[in-house]
N, C-alpha and C positions, 0 to 999 in steps of 0.2 A: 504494500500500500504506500501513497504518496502522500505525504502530508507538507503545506507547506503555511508556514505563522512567521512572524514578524517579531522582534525583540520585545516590543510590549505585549506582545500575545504568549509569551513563553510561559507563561504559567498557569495557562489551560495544555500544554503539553508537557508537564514537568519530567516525565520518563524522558521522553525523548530528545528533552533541551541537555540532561543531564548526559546521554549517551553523547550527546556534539561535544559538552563540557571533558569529559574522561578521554575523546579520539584525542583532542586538542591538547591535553595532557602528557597522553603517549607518546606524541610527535615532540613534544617541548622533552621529555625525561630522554629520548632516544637524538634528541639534536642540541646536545645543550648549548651550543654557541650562538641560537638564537633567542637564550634567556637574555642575556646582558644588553637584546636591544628592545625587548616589551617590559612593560610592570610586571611586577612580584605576581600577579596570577593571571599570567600569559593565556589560559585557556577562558580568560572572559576578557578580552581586549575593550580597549577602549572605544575601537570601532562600533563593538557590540550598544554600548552605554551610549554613547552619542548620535548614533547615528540611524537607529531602530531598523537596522539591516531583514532583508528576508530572507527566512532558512525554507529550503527546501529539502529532505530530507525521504527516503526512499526506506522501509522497514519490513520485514519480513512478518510472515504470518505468526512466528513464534516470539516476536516482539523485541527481536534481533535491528538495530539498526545495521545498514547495509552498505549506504552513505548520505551525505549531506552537503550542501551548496549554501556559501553564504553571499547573498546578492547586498553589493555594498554603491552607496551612490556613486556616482563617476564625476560630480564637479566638486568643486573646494576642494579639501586636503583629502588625500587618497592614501588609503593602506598603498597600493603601490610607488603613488612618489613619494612620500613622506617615509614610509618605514620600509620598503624593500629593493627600492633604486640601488641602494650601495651593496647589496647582495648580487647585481646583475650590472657587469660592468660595461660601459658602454650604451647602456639604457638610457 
């Protein structure tokens, strides 16, 4: 099933916000060099907080998340120029 809610909507999906929360986790414990350029709890960005981003999210019948998409605005400041440019050089 496809479920897709907005940051201010996360807590009519609270399983499923939590399973984006722990991926995001994983990724940050298995990369640690991208800790020292988010805040102290990387797996809820600031993006998330400011910007009421939409997740779009795909989950399995046994209530497996599967994967997840998080749709972020594209004017003003952007996770990609702001925080990932120096990751991609020549960006």
């Amino acid at each position: 099933m496809i479920y897709h809610f907005s940051y201010n909507e996360r807590n009519h999906f609270p399983e499923i916000y939590e399973k984006i929360l722990y991926s995001r986790r994983g990724f940050f414990e298995k990369n640690s060099e991208w800790n020292d350029f988010f805040h102290k709890t990387p797996e809820e960005a600031r993006y998330d907080l400011e910007c009421n981003p939409l997740y779009i999210v795909a989950v399995e019948d046994g209530g497996d998340a599967v994967a997840s998409v998080r749709i972020l605005p594209t004017t003003g400041p952007t996770m990609l120029r702001q925080d990932f440019a120096p990751f991609f050089k020549g960006c």
